[in-house]
Predicted model as a PDB file, atoms N, CA, C, CB and O in Angstrom, pLDDT in the B-factor column:
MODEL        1                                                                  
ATOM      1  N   UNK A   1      10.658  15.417 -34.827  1.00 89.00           N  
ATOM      2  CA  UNK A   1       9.354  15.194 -34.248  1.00 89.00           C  
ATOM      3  C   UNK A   1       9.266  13.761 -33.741  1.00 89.00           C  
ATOM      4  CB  UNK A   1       8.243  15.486 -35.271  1.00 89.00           C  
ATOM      5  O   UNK A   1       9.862  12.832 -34.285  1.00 89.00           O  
ATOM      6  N   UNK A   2       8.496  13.637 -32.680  1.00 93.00           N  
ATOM      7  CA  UNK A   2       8.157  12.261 -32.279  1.00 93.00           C  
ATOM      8  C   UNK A   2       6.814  11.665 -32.009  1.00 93.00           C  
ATOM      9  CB  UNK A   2       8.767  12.063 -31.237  1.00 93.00           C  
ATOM     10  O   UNK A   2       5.971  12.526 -31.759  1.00 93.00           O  
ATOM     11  N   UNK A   3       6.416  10.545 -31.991  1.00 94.00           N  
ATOM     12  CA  UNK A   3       5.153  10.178 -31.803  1.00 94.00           C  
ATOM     13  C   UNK A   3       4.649   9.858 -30.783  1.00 94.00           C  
ATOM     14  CB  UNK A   3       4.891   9.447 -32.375  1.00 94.00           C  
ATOM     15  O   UNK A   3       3.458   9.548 -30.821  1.00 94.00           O  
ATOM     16  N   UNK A   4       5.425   9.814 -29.406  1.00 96.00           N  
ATOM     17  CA  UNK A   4       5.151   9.837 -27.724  1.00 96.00           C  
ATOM     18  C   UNK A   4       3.444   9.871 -27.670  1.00 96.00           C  
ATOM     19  CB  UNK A   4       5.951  11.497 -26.815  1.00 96.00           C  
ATOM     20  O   UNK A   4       2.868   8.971 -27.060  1.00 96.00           O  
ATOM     21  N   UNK A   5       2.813  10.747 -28.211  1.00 96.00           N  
ATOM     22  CA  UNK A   5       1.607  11.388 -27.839  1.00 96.00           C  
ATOM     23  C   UNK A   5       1.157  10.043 -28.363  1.00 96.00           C  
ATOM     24  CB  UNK A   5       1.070  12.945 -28.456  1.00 96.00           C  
ATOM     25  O   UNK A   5       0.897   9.110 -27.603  1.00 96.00           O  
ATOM     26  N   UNK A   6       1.035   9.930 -30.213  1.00 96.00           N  
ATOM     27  CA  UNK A   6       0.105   8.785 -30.453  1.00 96.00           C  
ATOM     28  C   UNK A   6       0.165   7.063 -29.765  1.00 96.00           C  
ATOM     29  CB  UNK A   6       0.244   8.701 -31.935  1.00 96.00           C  
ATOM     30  O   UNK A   6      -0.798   6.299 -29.707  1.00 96.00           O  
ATOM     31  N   UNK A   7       1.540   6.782 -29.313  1.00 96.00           N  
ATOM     32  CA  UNK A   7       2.093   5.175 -28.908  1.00 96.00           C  
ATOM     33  C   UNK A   7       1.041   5.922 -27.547  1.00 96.00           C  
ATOM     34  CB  UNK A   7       4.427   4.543 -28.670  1.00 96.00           C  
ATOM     35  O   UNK A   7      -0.079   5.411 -27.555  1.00 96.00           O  
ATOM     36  N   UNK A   8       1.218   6.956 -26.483  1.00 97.00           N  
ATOM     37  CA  UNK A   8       0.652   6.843 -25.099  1.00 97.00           C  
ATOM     38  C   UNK A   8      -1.365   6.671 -25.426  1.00 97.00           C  
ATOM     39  CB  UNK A   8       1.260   8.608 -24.059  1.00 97.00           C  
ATOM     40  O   UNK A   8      -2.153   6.271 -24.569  1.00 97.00           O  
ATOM     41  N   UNK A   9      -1.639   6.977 -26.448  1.00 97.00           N  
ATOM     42  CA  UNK A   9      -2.935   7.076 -26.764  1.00 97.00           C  
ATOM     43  C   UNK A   9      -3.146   5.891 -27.206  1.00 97.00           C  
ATOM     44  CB  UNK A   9      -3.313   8.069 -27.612  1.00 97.00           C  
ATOM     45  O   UNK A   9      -4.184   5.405 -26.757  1.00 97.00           O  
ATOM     46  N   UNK A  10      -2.524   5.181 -27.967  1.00 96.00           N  
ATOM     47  CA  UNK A  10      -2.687   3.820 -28.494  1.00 96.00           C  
ATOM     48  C   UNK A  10      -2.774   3.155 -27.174  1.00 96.00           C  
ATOM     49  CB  UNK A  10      -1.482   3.255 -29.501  1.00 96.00           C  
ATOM     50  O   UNK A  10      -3.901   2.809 -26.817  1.00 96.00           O  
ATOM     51  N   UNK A  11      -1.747   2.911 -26.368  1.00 96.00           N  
ATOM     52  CA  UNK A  11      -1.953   1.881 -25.336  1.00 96.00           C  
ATOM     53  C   UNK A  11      -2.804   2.572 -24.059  1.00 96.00           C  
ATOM     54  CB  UNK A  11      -0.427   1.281 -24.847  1.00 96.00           C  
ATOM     55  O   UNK A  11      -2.526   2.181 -22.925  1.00 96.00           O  
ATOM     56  N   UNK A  12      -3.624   3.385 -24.203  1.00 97.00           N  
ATOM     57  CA  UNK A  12      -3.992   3.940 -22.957  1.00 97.00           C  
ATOM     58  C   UNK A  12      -3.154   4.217 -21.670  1.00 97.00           C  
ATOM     59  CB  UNK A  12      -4.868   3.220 -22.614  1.00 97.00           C  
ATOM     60  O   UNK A  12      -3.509   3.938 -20.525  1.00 97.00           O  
ATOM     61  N   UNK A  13      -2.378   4.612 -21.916  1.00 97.00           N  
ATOM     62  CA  UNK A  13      -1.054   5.571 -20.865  1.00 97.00           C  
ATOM     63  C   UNK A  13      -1.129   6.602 -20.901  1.00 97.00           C  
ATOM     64  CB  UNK A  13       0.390   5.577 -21.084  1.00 97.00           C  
ATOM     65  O   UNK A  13      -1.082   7.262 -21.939  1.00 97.00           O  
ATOM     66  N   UNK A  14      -1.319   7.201 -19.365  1.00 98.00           N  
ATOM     67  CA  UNK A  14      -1.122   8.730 -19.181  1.00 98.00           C  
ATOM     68  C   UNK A  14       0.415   9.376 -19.518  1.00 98.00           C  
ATOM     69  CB  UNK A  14      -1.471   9.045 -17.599  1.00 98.00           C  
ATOM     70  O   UNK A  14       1.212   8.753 -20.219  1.00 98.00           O  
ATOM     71  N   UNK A  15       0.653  10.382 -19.073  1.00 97.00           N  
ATOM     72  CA  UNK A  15       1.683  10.819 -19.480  1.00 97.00           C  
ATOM     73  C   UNK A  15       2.434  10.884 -18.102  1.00 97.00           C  
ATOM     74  CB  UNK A  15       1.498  12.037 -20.305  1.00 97.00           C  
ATOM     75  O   UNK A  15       3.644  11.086 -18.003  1.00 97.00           O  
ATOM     76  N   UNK A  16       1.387  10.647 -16.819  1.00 98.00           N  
ATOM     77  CA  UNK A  16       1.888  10.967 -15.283  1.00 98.00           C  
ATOM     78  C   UNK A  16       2.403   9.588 -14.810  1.00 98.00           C  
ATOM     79  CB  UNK A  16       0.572  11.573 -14.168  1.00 98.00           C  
ATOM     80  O   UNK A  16       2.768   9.552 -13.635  1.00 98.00           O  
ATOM     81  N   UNK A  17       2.478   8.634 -15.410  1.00 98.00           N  
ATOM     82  CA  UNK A  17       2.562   7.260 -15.867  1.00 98.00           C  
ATOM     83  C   UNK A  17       4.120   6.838 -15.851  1.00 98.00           C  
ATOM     84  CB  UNK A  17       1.893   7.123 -17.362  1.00 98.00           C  
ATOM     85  O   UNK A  17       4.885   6.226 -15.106  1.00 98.00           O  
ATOM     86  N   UNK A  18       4.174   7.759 -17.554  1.00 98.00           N  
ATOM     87  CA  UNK A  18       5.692   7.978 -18.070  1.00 98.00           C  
ATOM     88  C   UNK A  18       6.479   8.437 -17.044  1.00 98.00           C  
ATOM     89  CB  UNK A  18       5.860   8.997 -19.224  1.00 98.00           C  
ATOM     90  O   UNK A  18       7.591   8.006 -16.739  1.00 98.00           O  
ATOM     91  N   UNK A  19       5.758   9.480 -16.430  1.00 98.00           N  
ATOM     92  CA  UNK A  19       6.906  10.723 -16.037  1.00 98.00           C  
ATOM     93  C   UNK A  19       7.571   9.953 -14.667  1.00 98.00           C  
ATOM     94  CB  UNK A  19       6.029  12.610 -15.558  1.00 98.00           C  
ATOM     95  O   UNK A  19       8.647  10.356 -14.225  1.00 98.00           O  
ATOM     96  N   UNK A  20       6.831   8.789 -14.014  1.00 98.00           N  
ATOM     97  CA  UNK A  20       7.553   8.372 -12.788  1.00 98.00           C  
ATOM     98  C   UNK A  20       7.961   7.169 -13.158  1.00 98.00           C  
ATOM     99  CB  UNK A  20       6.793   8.339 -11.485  1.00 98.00           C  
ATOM    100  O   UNK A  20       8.543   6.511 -12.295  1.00 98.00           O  
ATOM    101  N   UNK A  21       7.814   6.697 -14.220  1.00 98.00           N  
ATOM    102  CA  UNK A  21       8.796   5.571 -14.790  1.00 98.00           C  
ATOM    103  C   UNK A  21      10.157   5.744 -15.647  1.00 98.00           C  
ATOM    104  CB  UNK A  21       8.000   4.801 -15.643  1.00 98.00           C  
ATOM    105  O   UNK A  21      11.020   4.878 -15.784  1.00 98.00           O  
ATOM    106  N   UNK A  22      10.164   6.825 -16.100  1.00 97.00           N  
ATOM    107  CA  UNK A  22      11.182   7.924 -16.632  1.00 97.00           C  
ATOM    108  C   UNK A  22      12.046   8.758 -15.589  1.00 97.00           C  
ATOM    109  CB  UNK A  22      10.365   8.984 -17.441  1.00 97.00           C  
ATOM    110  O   UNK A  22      13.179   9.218 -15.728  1.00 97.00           O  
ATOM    111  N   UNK A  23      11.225   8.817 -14.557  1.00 97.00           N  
ATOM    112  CA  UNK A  23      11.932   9.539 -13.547  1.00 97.00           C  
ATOM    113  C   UNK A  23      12.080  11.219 -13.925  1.00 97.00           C  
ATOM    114  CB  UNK A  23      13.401   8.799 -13.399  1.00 97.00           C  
ATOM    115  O   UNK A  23      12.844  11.995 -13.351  1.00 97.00           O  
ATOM    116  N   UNK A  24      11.202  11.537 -14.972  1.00 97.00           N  
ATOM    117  CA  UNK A  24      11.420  13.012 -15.320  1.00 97.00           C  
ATOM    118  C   UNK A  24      10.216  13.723 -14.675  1.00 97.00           C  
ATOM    119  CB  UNK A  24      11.497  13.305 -16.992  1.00 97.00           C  
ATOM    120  O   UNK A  24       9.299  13.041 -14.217  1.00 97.00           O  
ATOM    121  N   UNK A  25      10.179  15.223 -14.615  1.00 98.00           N  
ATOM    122  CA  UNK A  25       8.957  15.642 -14.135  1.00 98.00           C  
ATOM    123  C   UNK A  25       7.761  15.920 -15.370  1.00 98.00           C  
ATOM    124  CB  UNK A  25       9.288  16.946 -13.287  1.00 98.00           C  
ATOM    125  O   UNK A  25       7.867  15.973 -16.596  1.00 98.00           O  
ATOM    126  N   UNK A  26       6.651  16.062 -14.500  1.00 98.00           N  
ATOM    127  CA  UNK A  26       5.540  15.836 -15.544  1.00 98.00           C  
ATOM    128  C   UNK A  26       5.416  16.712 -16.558  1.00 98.00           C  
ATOM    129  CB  UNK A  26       4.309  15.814 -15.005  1.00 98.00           C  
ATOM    130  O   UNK A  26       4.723  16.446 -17.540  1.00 98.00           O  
ATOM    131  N   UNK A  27       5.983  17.689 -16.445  1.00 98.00           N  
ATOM    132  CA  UNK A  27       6.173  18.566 -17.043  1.00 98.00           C  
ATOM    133  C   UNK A  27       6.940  18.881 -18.506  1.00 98.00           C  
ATOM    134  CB  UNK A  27       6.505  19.000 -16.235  1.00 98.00           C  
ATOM    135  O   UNK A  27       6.547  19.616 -19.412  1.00 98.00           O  
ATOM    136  N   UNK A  28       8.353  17.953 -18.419  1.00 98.00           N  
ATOM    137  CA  UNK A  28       9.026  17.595 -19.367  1.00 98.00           C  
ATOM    138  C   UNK A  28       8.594  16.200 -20.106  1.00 98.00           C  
ATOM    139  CB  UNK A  28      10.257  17.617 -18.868  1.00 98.00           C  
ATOM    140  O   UNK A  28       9.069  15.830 -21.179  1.00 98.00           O  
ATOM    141  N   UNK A  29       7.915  15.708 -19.580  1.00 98.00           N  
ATOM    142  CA  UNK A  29       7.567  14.342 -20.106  1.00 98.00           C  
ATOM    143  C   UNK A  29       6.243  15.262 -20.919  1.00 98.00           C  
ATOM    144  CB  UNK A  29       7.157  12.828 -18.725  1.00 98.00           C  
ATOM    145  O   UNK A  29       5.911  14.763 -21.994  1.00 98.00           O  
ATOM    146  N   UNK A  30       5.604  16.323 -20.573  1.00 98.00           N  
ATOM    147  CA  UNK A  30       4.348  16.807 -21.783  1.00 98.00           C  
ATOM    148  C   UNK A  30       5.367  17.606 -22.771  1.00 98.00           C  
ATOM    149  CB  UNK A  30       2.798  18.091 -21.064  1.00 98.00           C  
ATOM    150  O   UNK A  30       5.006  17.860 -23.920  1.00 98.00           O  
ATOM    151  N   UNK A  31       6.392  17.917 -22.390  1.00 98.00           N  
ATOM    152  CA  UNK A  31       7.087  18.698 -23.381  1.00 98.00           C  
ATOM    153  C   UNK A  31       7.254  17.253 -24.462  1.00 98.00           C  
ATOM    154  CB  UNK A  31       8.719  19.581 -22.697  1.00 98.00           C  
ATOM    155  O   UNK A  31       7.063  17.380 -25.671  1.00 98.00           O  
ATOM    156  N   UNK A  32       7.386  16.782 -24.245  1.00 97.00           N  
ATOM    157  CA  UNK A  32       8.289  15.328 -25.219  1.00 97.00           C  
ATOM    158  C   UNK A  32       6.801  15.519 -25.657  1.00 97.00           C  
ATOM    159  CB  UNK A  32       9.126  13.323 -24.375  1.00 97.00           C  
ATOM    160  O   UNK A  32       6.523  16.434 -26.432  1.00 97.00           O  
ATOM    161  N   UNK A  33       5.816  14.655 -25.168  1.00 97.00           N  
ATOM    162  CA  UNK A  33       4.861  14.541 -25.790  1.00 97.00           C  
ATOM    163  C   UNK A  33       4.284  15.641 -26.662  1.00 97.00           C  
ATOM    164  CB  UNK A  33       4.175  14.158 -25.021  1.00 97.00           C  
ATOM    165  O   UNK A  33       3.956  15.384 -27.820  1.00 97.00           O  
ATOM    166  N   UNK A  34       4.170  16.657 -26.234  1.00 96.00           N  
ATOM    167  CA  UNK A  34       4.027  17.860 -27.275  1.00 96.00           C  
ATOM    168  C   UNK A  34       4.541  18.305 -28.592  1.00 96.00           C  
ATOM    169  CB  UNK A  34       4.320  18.724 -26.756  1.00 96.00           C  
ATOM    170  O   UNK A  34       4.053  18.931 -29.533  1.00 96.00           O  
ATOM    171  N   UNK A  35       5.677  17.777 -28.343  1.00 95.00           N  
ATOM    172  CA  UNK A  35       6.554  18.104 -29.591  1.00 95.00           C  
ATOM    173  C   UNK A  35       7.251  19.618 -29.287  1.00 95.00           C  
ATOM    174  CB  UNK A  35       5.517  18.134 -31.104  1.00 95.00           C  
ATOM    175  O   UNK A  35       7.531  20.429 -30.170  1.00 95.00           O  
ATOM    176  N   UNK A  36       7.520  19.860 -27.473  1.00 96.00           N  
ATOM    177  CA  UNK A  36       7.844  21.386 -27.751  1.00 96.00           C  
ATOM    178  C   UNK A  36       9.276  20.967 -27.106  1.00 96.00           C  
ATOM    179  CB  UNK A  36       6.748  22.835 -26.904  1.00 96.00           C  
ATOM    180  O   UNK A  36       9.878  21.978 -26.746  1.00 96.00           O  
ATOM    181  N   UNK A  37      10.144  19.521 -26.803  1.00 95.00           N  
ATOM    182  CA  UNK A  37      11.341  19.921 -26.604  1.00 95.00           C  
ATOM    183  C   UNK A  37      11.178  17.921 -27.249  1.00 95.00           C  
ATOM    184  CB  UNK A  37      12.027  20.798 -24.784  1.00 95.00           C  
ATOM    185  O   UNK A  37      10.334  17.025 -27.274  1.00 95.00           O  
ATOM    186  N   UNK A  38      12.708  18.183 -27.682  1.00 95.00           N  
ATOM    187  CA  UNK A  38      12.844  16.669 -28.141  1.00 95.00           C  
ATOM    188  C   UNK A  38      13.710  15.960 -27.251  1.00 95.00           C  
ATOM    189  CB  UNK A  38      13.426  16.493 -29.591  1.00 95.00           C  
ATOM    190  O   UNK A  38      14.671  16.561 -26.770  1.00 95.00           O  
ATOM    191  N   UNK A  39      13.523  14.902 -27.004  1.00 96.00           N  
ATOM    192  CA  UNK A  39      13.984  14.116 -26.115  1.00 96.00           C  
ATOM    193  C   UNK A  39      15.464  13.806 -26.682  1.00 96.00           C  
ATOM    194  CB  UNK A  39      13.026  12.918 -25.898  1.00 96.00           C  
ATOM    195  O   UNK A  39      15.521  13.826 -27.912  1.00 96.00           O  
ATOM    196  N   UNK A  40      16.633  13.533 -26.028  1.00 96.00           N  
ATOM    197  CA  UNK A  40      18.062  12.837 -26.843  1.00 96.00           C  
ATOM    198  C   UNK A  40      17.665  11.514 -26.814  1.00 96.00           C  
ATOM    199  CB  UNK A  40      19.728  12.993 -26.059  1.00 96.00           C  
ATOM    200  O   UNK A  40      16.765  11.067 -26.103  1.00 96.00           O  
ATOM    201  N   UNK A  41      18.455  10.792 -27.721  1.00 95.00           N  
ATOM    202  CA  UNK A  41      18.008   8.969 -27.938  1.00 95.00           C  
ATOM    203  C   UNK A  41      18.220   8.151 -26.935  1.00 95.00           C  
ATOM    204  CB  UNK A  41      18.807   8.141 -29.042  1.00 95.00           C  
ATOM    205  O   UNK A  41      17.648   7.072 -26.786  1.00 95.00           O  
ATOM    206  N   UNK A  42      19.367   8.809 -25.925  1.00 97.00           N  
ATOM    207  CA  UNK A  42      19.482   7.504 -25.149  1.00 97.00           C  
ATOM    208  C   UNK A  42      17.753   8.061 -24.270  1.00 97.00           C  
ATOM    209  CB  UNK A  42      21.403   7.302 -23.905  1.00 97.00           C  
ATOM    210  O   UNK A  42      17.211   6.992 -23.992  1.00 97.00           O  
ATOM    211  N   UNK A  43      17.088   8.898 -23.934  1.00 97.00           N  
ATOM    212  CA  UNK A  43      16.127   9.288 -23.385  1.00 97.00           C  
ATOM    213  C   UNK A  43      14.653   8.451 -23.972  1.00 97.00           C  
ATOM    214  CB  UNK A  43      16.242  10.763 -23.560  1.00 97.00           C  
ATOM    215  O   UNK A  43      13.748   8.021 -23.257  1.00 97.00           O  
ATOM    216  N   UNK A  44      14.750   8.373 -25.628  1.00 96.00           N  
ATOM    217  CA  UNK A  44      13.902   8.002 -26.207  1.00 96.00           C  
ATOM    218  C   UNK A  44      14.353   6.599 -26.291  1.00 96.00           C  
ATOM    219  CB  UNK A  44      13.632   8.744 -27.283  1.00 96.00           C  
ATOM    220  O   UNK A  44      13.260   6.136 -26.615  1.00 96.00           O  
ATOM    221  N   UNK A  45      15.165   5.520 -26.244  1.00 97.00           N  
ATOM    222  CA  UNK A  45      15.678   4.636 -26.266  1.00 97.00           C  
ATOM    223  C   UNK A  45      15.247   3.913 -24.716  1.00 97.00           C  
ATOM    224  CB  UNK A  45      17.011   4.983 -26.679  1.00 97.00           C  
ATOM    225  O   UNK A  45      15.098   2.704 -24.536  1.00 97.00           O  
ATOM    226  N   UNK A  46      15.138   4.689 -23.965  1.00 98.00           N  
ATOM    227  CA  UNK A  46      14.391   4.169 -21.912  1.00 98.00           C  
ATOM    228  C   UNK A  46      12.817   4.589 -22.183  1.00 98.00           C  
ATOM    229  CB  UNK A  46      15.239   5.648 -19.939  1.00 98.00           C  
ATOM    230  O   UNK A  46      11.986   4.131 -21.399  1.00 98.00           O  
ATOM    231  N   UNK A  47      12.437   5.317 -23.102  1.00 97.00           N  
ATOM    232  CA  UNK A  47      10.989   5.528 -23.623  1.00 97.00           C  
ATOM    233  C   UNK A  47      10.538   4.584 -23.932  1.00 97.00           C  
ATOM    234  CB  UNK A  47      10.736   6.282 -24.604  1.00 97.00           C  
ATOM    235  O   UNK A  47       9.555   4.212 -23.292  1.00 97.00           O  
ATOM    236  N   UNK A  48      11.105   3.617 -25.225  1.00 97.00           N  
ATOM    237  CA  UNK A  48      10.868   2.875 -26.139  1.00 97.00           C  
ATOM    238  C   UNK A  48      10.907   1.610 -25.033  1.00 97.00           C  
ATOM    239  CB  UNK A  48      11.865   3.006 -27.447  1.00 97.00           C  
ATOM    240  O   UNK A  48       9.907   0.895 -25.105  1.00 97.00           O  
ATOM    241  N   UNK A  49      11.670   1.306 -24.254  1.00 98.00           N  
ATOM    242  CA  UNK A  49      11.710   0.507 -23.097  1.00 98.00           C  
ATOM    243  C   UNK A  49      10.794   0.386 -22.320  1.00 98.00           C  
ATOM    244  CB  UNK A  49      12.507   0.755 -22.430  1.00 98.00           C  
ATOM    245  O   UNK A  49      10.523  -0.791 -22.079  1.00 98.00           O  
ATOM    246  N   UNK A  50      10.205   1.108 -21.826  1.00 97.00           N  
ATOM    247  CA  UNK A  50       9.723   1.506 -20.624  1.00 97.00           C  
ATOM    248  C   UNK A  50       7.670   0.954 -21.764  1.00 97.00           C  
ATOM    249  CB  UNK A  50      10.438   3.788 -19.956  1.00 97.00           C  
ATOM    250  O   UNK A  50       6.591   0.577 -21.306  1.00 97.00           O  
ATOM    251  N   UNK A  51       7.969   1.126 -22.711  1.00 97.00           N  
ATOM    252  CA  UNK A  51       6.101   1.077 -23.638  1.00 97.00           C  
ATOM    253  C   UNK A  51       6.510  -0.322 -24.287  1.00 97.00           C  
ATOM    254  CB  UNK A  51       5.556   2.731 -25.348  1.00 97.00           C  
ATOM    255  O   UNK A  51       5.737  -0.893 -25.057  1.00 97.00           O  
ATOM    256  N   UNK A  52       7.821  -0.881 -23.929  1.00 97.00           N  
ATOM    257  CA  UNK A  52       7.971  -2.024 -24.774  1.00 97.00           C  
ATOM    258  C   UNK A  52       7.369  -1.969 -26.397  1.00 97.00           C  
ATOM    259  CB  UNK A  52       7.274  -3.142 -23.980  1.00 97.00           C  
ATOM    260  O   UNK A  52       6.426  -2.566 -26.916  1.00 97.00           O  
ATOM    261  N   UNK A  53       8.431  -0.903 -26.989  1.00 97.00           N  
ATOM    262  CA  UNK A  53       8.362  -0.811 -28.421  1.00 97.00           C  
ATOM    263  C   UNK A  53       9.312  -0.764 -29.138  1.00 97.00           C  
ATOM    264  CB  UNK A  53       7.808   0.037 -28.795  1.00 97.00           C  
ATOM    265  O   UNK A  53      10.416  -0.881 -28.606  1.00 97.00           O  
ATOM    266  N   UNK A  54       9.245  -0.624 -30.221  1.00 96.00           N  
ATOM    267  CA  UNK A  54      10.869  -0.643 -30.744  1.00 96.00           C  
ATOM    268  C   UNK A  54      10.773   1.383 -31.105  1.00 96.00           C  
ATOM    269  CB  UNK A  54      11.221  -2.119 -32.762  1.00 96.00           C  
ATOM    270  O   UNK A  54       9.900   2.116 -31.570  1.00 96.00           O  
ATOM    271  N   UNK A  55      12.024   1.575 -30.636  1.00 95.00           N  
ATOM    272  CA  UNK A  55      12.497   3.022 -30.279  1.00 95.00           C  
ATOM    273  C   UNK A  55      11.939   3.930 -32.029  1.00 95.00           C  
ATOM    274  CB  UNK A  55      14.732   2.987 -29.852  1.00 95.00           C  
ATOM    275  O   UNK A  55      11.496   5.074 -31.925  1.00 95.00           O  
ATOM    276  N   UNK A  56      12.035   3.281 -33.461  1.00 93.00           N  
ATOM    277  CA  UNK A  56      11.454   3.647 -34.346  1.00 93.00           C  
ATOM    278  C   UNK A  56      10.032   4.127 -34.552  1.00 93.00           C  
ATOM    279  CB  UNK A  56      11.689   2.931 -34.879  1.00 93.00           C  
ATOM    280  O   UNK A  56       9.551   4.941 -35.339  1.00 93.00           O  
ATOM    281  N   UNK A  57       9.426   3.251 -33.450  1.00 93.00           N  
ATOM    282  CA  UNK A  57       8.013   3.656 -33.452  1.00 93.00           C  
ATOM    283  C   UNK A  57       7.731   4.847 -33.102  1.00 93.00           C  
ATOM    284  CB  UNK A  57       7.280   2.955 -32.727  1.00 93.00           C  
ATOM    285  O   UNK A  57       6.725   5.324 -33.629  1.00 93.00           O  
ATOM    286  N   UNK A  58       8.730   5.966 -31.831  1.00 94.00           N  
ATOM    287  CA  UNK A  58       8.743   6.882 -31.543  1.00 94.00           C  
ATOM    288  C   UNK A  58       8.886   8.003 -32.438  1.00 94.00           C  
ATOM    289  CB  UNK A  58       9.337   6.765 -30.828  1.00 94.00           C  
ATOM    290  O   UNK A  58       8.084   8.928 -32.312  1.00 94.00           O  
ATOM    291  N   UNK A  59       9.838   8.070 -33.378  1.00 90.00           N  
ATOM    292  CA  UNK A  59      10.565   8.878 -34.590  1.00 90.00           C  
ATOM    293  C   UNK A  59       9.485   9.025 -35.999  1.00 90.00           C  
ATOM    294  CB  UNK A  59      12.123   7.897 -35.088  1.00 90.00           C  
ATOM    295  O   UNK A  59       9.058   8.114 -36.708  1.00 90.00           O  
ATOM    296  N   UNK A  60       9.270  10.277 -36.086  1.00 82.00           N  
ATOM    297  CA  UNK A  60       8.634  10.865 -37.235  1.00 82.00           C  
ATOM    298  C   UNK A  60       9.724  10.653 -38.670  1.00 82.00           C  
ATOM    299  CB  UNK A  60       8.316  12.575 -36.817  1.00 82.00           C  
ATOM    300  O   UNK A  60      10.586  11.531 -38.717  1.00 82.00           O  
ATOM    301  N   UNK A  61       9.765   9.956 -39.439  1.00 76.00           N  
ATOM    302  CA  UNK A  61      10.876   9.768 -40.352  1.00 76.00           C  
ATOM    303  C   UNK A  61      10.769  11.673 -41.244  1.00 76.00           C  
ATOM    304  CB  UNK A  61      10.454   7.997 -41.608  1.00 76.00           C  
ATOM    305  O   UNK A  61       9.832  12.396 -41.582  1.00 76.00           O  
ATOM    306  N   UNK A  62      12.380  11.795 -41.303  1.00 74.00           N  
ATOM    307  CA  UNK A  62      12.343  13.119 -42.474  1.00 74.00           C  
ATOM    308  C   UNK A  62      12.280  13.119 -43.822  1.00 74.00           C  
ATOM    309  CB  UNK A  62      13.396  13.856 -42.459  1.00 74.00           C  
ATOM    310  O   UNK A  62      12.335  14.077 -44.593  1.00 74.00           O  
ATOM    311  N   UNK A  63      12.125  11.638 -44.107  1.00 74.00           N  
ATOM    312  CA  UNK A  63      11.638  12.071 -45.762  1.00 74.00           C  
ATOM    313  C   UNK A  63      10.329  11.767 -46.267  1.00 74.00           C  
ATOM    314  CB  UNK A  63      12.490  11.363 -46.845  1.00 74.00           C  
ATOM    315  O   UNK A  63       9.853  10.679 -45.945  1.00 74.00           O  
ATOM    316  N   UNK A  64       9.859  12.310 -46.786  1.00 72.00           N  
ATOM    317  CA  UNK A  64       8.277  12.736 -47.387  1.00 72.00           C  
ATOM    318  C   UNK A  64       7.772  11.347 -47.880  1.00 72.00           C  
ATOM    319  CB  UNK A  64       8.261  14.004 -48.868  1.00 72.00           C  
ATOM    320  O   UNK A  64       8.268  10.596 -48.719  1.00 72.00           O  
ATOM    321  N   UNK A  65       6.723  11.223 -47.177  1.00 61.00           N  
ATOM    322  CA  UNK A  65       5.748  10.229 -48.143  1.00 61.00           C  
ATOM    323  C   UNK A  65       6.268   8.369 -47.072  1.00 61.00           C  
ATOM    324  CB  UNK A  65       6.581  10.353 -50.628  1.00 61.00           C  
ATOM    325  O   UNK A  65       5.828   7.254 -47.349  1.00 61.00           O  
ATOM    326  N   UNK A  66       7.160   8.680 -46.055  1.00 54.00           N  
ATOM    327  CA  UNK A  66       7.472   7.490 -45.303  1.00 54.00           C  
ATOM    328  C   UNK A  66       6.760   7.850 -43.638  1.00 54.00           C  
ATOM    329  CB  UNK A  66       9.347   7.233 -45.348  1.00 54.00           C  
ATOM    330  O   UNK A  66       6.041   8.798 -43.325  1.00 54.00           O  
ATOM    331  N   UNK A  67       7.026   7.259 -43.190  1.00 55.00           N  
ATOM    332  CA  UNK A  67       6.561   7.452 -41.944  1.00 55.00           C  
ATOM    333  C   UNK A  67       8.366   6.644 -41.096  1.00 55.00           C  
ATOM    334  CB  UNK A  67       4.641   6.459 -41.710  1.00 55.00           C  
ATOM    335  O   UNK A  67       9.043   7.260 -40.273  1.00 55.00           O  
ATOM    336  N   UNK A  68       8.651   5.446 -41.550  1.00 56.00           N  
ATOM    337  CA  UNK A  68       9.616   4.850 -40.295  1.00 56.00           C  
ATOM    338  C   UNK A  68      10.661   3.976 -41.550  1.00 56.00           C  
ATOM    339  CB  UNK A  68       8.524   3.514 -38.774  1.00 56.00           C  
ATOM    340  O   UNK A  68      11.012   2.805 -41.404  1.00 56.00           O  
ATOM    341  N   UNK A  69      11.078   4.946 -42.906  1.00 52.00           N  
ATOM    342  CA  UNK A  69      11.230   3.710 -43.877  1.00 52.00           C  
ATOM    343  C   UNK A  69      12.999   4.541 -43.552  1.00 52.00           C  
ATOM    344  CB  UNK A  69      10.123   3.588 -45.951  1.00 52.00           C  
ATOM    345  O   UNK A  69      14.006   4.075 -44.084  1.00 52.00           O  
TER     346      UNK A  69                                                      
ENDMDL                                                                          
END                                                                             
């Protein structure tokens, strides 16, 4: 899972924003944000670039009770 949706809501960024700074269509850039296809890292790594964040901020951590530990 990733957090695309909450970082674009935090900084007030559309998602039509992403999608021509990403160069993907708008379409796959709501998939990312949705959580209905996952992006590969080097993808989320030009994400994390592109919102000037560190690429962790994106990533839902898999063990219980952490968020990015």
């Amino acid at each position: 899972m990733n957090c695309i949706k909450e970082v674009l809501m935090a900084k007030g960024i559309k998602q039509i924003w992403l999608s021509e700074r990403l160069g993907k269509s708008y379409n796959m850039v709501n998939a990312y944000v949705q959580n209905r296809t996952q992006p590969r890292l080097e993808i989320l790594n030009e994400i994390a670039d592109i919102l000037d964040i560190d690429v962790k901020d994106l990533v839902v951590s898999n063990k219980k009770g952490t968020k990015n530990d």
